[in-house]
N, C-alpha and C positions, 0 to 999 in steps of 0.2 A: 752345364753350359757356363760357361765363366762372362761375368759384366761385358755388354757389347754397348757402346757409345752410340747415342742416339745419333747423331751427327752421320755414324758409319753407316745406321740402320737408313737413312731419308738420301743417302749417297749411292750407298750398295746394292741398296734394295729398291726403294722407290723409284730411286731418277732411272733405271733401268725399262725401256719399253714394255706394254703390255701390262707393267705391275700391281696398276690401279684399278685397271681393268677386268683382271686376274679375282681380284680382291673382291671386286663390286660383283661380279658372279659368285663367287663362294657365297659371301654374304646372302645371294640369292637363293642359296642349296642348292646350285648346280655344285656337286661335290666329286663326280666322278672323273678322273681324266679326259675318257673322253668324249665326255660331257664337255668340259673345260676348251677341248682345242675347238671343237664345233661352235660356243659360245661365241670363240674371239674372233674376230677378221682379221686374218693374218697369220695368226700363230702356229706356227709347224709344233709337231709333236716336241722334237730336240728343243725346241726355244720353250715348251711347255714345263717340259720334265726340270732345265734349269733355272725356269724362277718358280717351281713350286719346290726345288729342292733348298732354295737360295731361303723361300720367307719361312720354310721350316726351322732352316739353320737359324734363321731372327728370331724365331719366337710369333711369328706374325699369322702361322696358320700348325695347326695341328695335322700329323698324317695319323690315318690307323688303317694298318693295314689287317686282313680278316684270312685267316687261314682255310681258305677257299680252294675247289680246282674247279675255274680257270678260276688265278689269285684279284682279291677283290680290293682296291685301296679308295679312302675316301678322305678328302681334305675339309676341313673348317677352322672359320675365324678361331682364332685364343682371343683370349681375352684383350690382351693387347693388341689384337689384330683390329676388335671391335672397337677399339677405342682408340685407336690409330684415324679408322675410316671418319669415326666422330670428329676427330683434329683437322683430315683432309676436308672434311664437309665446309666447318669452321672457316679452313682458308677458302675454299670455293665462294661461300658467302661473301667475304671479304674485300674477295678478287670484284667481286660483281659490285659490290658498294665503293668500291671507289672507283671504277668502270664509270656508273651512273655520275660520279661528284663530277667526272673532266666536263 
């Protein structure tokens, strides 16, 4: 995979609906797809499949798929993925300390 610009990753990947959402389930080990669209309120399978195909392409979640019949795939954090959610935590916090200063 050749150098992706964080910039592209918090634009492409993040500001896109669902993505944090997405994220904070895996993080959960709901792992399974569809596990995954049942989790989220809203999420159609087609909107599933393109932001777990989208944070693969980042580096943000790992696939492996298991030479199964019927075929078995399962998504989890990378490492960066896990430390991604650490950074969103971070801003969350953030968000809510200067909430409380107004």
């Amino acid at each position: 995979m050749s150098e992706i610009d964080v910039t592209e990753v918090f634009e492409k990947c993040l500001g896109c609906r669902y993505m944090v959402a997405l994220l904070r389930r895996i993080e959960q080990g709901i792992q399974r797809p569809g596990q995954l669209e049942k989790a989220v309120d809203g999420m159609t399978a087609k909107v599933l499949s393109e932001r777990l195909k989208r944070l693969v392409e980042y580096g943000v979640v790992t696939k492996t798929s298991y030479p199964e019949i019927p075929p078995r795939v399962e998504y989890t954090l990378s490492t960066f993925g896990q430390r991604l959610l650490e950074i969103i935590d971070e801003v969350d916090i953030l968000h809510k300390e200067a909430r409380l200063k107004k």
